[in-house]
C-alpha positions as CSV (number, residue, x, y, z in Angstrom):
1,X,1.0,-24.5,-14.7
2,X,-2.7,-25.8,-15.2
3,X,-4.2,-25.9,-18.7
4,X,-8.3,-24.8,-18.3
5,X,-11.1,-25.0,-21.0
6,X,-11.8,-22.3,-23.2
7,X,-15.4,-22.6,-22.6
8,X,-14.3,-20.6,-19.5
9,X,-12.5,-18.0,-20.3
10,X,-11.2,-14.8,-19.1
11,X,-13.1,-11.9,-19.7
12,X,-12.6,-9.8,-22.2
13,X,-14.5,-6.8,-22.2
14,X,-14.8,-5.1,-18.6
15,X,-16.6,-2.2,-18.2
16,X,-14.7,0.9,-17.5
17,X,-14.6,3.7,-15.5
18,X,-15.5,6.9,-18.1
19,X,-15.5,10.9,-17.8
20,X,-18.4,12.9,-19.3
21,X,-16.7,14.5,-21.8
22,X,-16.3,18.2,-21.4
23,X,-12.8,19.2,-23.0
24,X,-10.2,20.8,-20.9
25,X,-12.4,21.7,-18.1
26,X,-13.8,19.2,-16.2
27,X,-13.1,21.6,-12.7
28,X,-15.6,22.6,-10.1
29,X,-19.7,22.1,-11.1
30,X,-18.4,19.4,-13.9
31,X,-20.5,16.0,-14.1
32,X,-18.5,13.0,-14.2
33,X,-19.4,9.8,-15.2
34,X,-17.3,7.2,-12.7
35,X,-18.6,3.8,-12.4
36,X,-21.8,4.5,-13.3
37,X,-22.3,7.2,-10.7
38,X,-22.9,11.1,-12.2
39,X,-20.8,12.5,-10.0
40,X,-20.5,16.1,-9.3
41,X,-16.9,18.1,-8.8
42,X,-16.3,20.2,-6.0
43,X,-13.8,22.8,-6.0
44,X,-11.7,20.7,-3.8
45,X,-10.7,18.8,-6.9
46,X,-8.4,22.2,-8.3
47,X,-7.5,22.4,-4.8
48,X,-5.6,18.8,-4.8
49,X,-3.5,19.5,-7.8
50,X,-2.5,22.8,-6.8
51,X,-1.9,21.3,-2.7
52,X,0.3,18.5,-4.8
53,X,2.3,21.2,-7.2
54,X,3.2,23.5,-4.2
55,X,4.0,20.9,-1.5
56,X,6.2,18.9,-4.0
57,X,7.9,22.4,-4.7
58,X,8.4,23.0,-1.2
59,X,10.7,19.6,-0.9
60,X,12.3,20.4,-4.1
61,X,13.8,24.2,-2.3
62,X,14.2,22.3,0.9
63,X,16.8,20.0,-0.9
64,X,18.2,23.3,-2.4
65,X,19.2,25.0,0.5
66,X,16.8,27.4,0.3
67,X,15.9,29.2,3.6
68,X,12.1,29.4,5.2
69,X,9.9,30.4,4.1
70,X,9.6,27.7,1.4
71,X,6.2,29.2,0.0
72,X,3.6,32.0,0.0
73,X,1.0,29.6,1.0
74,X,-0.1,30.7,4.5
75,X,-1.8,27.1,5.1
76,X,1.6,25.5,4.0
77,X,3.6,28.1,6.2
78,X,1.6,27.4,8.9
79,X,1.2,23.4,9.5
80,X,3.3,20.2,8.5
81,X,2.4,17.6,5.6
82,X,4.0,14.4,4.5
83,X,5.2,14.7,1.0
84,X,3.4,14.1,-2.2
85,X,5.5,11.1,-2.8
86,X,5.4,8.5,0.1
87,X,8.3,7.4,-0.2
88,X,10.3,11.1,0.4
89,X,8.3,11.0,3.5
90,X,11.0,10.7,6.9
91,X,10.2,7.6,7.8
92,X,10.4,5.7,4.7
93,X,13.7,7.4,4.2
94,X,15.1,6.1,7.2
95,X,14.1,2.8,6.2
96,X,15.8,2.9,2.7
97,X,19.0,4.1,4.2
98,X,19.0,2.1,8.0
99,X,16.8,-0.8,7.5
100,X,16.6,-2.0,4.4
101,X,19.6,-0.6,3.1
102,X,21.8,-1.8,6.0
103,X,22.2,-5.3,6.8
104,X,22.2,-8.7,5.6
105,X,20.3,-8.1,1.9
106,X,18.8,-12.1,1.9
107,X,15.0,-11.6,1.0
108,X,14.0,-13.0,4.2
109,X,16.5,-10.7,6.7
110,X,15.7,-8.0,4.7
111,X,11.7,-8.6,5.1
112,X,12.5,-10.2,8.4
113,X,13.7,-5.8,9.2
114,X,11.2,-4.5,7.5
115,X,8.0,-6.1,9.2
116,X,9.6,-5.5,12.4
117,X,10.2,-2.1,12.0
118,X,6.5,-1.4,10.2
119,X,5.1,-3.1,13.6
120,X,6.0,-0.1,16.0
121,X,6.6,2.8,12.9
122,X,9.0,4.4,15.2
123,X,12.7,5.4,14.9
124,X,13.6,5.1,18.3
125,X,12.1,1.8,19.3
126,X,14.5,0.3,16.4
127,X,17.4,1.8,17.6
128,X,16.8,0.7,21.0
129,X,16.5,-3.0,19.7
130,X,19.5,-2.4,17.7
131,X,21.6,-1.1,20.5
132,X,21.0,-4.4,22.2
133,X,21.3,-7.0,19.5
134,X,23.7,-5.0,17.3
135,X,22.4,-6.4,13.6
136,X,18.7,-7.1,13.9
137,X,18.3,-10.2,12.0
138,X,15.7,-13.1,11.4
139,X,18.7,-16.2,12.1
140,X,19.1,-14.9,15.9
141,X,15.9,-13.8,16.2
142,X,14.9,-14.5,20.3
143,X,11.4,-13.4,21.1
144,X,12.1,-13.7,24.6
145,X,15.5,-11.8,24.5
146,X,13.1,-8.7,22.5
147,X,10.2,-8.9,24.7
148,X,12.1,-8.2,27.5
149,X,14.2,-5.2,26.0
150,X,10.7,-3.7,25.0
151,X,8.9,-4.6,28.1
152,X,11.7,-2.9,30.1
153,X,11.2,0.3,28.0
154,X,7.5,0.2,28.0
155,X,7.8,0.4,32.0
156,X,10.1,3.4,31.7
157,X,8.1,5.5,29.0
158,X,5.4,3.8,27.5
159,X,6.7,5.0,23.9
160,X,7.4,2.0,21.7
161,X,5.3,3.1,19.0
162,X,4.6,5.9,16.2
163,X,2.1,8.1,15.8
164,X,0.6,6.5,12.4
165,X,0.2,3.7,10.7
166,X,0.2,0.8,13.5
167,X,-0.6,-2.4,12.8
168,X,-3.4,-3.7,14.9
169,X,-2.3,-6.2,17.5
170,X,-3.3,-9.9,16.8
171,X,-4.5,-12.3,19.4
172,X,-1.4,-14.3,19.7
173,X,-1.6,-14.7,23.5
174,X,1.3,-12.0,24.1
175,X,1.1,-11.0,27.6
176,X,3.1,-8.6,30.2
177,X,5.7,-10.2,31.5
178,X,5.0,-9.0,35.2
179,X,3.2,-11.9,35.9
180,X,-0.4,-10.1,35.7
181,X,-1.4,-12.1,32.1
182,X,-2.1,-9.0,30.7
183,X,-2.1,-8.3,27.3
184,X,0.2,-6.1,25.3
185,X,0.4,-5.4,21.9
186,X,4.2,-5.4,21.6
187,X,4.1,-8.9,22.5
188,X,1.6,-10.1,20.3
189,X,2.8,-7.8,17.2
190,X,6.3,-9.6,17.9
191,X,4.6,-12.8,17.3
192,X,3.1,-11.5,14.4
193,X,6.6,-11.0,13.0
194,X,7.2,-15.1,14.2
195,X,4.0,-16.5,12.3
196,X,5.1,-13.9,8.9
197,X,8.5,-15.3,8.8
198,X,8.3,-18.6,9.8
199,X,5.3,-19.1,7.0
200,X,7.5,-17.9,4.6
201,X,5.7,-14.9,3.7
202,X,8.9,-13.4,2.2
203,X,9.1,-16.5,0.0
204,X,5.5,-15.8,-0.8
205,X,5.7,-12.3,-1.9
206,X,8.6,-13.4,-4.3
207,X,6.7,-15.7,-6.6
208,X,4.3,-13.1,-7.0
209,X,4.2,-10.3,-9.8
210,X,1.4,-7.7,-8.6
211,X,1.0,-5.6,-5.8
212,X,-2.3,-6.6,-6.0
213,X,-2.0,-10.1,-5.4
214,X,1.3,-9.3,-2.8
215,X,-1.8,-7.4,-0.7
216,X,-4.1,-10.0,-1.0
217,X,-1.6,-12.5,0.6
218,X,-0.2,-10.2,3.1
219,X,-4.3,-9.6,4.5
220,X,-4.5,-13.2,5.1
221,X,-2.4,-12.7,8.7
222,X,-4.1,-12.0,11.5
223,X,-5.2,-8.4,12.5
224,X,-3.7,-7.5,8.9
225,X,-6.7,-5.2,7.7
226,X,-7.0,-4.0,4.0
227,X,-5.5,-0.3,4.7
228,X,-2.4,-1.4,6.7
229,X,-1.5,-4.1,5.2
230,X,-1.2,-2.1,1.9
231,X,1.3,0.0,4.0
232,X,2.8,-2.6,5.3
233,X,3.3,-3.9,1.5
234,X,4.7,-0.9,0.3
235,X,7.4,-0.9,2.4
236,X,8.4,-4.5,1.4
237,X,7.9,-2.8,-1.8
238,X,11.1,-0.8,-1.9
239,X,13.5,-4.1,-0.9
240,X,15.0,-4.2,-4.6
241,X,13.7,-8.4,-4.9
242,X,10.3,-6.9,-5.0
243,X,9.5,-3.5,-6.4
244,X,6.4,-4.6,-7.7
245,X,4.9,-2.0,-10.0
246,X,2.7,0.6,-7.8
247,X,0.1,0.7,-10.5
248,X,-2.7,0.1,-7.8
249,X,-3.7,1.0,-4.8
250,X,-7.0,0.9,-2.2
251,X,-8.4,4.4,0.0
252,X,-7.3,4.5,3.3
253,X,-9.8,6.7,5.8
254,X,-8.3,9.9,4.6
255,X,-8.2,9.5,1.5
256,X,-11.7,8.1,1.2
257,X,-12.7,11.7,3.1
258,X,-11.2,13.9,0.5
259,X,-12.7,11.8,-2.6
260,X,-16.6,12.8,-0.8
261,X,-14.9,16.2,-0.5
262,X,-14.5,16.1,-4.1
263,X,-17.1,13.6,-5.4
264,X,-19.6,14.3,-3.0
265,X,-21.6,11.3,-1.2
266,X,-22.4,9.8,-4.1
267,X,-18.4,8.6,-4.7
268,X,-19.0,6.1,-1.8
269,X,-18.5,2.6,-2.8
270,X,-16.7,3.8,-5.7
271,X,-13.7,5.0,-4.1
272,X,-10.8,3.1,-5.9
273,X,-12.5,3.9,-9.5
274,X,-13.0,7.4,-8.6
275,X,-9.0,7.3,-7.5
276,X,-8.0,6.0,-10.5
277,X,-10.3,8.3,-12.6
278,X,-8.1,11.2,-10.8
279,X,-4.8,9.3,-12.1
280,X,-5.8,8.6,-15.6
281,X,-6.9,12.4,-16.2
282,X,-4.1,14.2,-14.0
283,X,-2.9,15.8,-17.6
284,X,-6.4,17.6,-18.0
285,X,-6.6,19.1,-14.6
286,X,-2.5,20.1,-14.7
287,X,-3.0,21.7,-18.0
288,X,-6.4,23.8,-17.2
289,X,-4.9,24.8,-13.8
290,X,-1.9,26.0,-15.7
291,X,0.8,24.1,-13.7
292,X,3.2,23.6,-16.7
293,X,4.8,20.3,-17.1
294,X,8.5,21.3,-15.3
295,X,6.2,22.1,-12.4
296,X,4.1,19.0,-12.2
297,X,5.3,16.5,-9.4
298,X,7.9,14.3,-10.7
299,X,11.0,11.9,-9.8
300,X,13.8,12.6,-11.7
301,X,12.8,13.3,-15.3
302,X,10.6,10.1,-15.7
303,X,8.6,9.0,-12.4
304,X,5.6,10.7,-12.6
305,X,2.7,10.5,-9.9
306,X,1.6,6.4,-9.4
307,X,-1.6,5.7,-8.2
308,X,-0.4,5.2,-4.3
309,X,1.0,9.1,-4.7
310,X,-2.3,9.6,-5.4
311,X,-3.8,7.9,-2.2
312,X,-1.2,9.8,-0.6
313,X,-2.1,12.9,-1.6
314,X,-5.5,12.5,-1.2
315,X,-5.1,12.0,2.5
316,X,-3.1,15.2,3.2
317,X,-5.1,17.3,1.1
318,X,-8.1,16.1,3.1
319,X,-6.5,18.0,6.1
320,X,-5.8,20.7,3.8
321,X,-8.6,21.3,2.9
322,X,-9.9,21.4,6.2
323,X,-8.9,25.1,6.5
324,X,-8.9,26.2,2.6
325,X,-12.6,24.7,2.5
326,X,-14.1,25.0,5.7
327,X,-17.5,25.3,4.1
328,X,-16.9,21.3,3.1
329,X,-17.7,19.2,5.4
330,X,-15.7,15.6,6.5
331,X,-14.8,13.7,9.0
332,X,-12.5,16.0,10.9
333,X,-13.1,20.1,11.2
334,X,-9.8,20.9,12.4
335,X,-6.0,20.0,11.4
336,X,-4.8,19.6,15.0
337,X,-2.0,21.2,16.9
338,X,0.8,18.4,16.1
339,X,0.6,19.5,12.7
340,X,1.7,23.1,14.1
341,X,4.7,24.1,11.8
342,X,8.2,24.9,13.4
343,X,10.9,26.1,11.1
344,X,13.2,24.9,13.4
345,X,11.7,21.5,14.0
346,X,12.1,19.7,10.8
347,X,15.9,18.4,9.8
348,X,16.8,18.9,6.1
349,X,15.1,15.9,3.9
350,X,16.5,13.7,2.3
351,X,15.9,12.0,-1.5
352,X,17.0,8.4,-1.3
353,X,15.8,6.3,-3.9
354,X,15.5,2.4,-3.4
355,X,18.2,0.0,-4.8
356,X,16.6,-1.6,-8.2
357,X,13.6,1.1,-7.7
358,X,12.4,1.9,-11.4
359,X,10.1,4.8,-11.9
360,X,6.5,3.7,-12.3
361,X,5.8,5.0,-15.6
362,X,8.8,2.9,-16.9
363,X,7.5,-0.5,-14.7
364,X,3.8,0.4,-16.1
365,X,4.9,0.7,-19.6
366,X,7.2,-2.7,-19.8
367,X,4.1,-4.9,-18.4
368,X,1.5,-3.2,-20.7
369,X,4.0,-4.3,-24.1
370,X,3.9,-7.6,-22.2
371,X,-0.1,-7.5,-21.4
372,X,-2.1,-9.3,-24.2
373,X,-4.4,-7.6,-26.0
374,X,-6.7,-10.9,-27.2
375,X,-7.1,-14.5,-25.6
376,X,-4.0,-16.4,-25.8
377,X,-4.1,-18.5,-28.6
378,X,-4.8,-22.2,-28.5
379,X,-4.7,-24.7,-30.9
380,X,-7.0,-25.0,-33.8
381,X,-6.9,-28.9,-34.0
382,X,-7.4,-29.6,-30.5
383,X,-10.6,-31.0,-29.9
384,X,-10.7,-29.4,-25.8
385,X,-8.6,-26.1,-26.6
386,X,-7.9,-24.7,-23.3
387,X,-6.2,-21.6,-21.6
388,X,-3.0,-22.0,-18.9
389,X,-4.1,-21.1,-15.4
390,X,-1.6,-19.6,-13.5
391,X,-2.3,-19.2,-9.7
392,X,-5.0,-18.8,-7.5
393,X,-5.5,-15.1,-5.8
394,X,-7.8,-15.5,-2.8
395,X,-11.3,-17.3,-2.0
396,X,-14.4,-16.8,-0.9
397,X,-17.8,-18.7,0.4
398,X,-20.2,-18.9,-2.5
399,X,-23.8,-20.3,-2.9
400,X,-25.2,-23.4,-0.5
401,X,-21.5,-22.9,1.1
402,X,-19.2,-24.3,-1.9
403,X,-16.0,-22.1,-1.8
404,X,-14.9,-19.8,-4.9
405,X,-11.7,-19.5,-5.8
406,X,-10.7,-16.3,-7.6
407,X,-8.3,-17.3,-10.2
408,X,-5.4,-15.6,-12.7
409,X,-4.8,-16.7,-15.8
410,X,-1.3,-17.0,-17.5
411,X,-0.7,-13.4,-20.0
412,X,-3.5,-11.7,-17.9
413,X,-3.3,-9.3,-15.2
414,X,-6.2,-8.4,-12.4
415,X,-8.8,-6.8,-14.4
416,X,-9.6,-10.5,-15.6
417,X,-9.6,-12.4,-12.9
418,X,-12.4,-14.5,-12.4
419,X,-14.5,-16.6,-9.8
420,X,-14.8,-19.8,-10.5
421,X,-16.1,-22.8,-8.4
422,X,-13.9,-25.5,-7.1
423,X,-15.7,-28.0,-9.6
424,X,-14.1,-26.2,-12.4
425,X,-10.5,-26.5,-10.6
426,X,-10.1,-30.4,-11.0
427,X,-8.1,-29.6,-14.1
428,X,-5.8,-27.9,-12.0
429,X,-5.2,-29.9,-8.4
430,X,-1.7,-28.4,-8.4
431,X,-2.9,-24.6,-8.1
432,X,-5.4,-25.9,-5.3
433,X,-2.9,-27.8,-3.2
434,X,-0.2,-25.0,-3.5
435,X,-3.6,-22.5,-1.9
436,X,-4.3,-24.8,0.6
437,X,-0.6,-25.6,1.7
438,X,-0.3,-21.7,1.7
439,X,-3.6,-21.1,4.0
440,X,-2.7,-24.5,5.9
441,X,0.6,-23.3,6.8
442,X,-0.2,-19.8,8.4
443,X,-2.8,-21.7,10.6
444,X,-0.5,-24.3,12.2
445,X,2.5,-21.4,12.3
446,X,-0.3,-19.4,14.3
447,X,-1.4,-22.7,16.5
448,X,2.4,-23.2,17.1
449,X,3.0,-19.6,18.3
450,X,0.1,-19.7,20.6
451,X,0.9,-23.3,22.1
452,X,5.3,-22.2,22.7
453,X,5.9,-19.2,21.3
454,X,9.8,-19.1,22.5
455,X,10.2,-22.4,21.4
């Protein structure tokens, strides 16, 4: 750890995003104060926690037995949406139970299943790899043996991937393997998978303590952009050497949609503060609304709704609102056909939790006893008292081109990060050469995967 002078210090007094004060209320025609933004609420925003109440309740008769129709709501009746908590959703239940649950539980092999799975988001295409390797696993992993398998099926049906959440494709120099030099993104994504693992990414994410700073280091891979790799990170998330607390989170596009829906225009640019203004006052809206307490989404009788259920949510009640709120405008007027609901189509769900997984409230609650409340204390008698630095987050270019380091310091979490010049960093040569090791080796993993990739 690096010791750093307490004439630069952390700070300690943030601003903070605030609610005009309006008792119980704050519903639809309210002013709200977020960022420093008067903000306006639409009635979209009693429509979220009554979408989240009823389409929690409709997962919580599913796993009772109960038979269709789960709900009066015609909207709900009529069209399909994910869960209010991600990780009930289908596809991250199959990856508890069949890819992180089964298998080799090293960090690496279980991030080594995890990435690959997240790069195609589809059921089947794993279990067509896994018919032909048996135990998918980052020791025998042969790009050339799992480029062909997928090339071969890409030929047949052209269906190696989901229908959400893809990873972009990196230029990795993946091409066809018909001889035409054409690129495909199966190829290139399965190098991604190469240049992750063999930079130790896993190895990475487990010296970290925030999801936060497990993001930031995930989005410095190619083609990793902010909103996937978030995704991407909460799946790591559920691998039980992980679990980092989900006490932040950033707007994907739907999400972002609904908060104008809500917010109005004016919320742009503001859209994580405006999220976690939703979060902190989720007890006002539940209790004006009248949604008593055993109704409000919940795990169990202590995970309550984390700020990525939020993001979640915010998402699906964007399509929602689509047909309760016609008259308010986003991106998208319709919900689309292959959200049509079947009451034969779905199979029953399924409420696996992670291995190690602890509710949020209870992860939250354990850091924030453990968060100081005043600068660390140094000693009186030292002539240069100084704080401990303890890791450098990401960088940046800053004025006349000098690079700006954004660093942590030791008993502090995000909120107080701060950018500092490299000037200030000689103090600390260890934290920069750990940075520049980290940045220096995904470069030369990417130069080596271009120049052989099957070596």
């Amino acid at each position: 750890m690096a010791r750093f002078s307490a004439t630069s210090t952390p700070s300690t007094s943030r601003s903070r995003t605030a609610a005009t004060k309006t008792g119980n209320r704050l519903g639809p025609g309210s002013v709200v104060d977020i960022a420093g933004r008067k903000l306006k609420l639409s009635s979209v925003i009693d429509t979220l926690f009554q979408w989240m109440t009823e389409r929690h309740a409709i997962h919580q008769r599913r796993l009772a037995g109960q038979p269709w129709p789960w709900t009066d709501d015609p909207i709900l009746r009529q069209h399909t949406f994910t869960n209010v908590f991600r990780i009930y959703d289908r596809v991250t239940q199959y990856i508890i139970c069949n890819v992180i649950g089964k298998g080799d539980q090293d960090l690496h092999e279980t991030c080594f299943r995890v990435i690959l799975f997240r790069c195609f988001n589809r059921i089947s295409t794993w279990e067509l790899l896994s018919a032909h390797f048996g135990e998918l696993t980052w020791r025998d992993f042969n790009l050339a043996a799992y480029e062909s398998v997928l090339y071969e099926e890409y030929k047949q049906n052209n269906r190696l991937y989901g229908s959400s959440y893809i990873l972009p494709a990196p230029e990795l120099g993946g091409t066809s393997l018909d001889g035409s030099k054409v690129k495909v993104n199966y190829a290139n994504h399965l190098r991604l998978l190469k240049v992750m693992m063999e930079s130790d990414l896993p190895g990475q994410l487990a010296r970290l303590s925030e999801l936060s700073d497990a993001w930031e280091r995930i989005s410095l891979y190619p083609s990793m952009g902010a909103f996937l790799s978030f995704q991407l990170l909460l799946d790591l998330n559920m691998i039980p050497r992980l679990t980092y607390p989900e006490d932040w989170a950033i707007c994907g596009p739907g999400a972002m949609s609904c908060l104008v829906k809500i917010f109005g225009r004016e919320v742009k640019g503001v859209h994580e503060e405006a999220l976690r203004w939703l979060h902190q006052t989720q007890d006002l809206h539940f209790t004006r609304l009248g949604i008593s307490r055993d109704r409000r989404p919940r795990i169990g009788s202590t995970h309550v709704l984390s700020l990525v259920d939020f993001e979640h949510s915010l998402c699906e009640c964007d399509i929602y609102s689509r047909k309760a709120h016609p008259e308010i405008k986003g991106r998208r007027l319709h919900i689309g056909s292959r959200r049509n609901f079947s009451a034969n189509r779905p199979p029953p769900p399924s409420a696996v939790l992670p291995n190690g997984w602890r509710p949020v409230a209870e992860a939250v609650d354990a850091r924030a006893r453990m968060k100081r409340t005043a600068p660390p204390p140094v000693n009186p008698s030292d002539p240069d008292p100084s704080w401990t630095l303890s890791h450098i987050v990401k960088q940046a270019p800053g004025p006349a081109g000098n690079m700006l380091y954004l660093v942590r310091y030791e008993g502090y979490g995000p909120e107080d990060d701060l950018w500092l010049p490299e000037k200030y960093l000689v103090d600390a040569p260890e934290l920069l050469t750990e940075w520049q090791e980290c940045l220096e080796g995904i470069d030369r993993c990417i130069a080596s995967c271009k120049a052989d990739p099957y070596r």
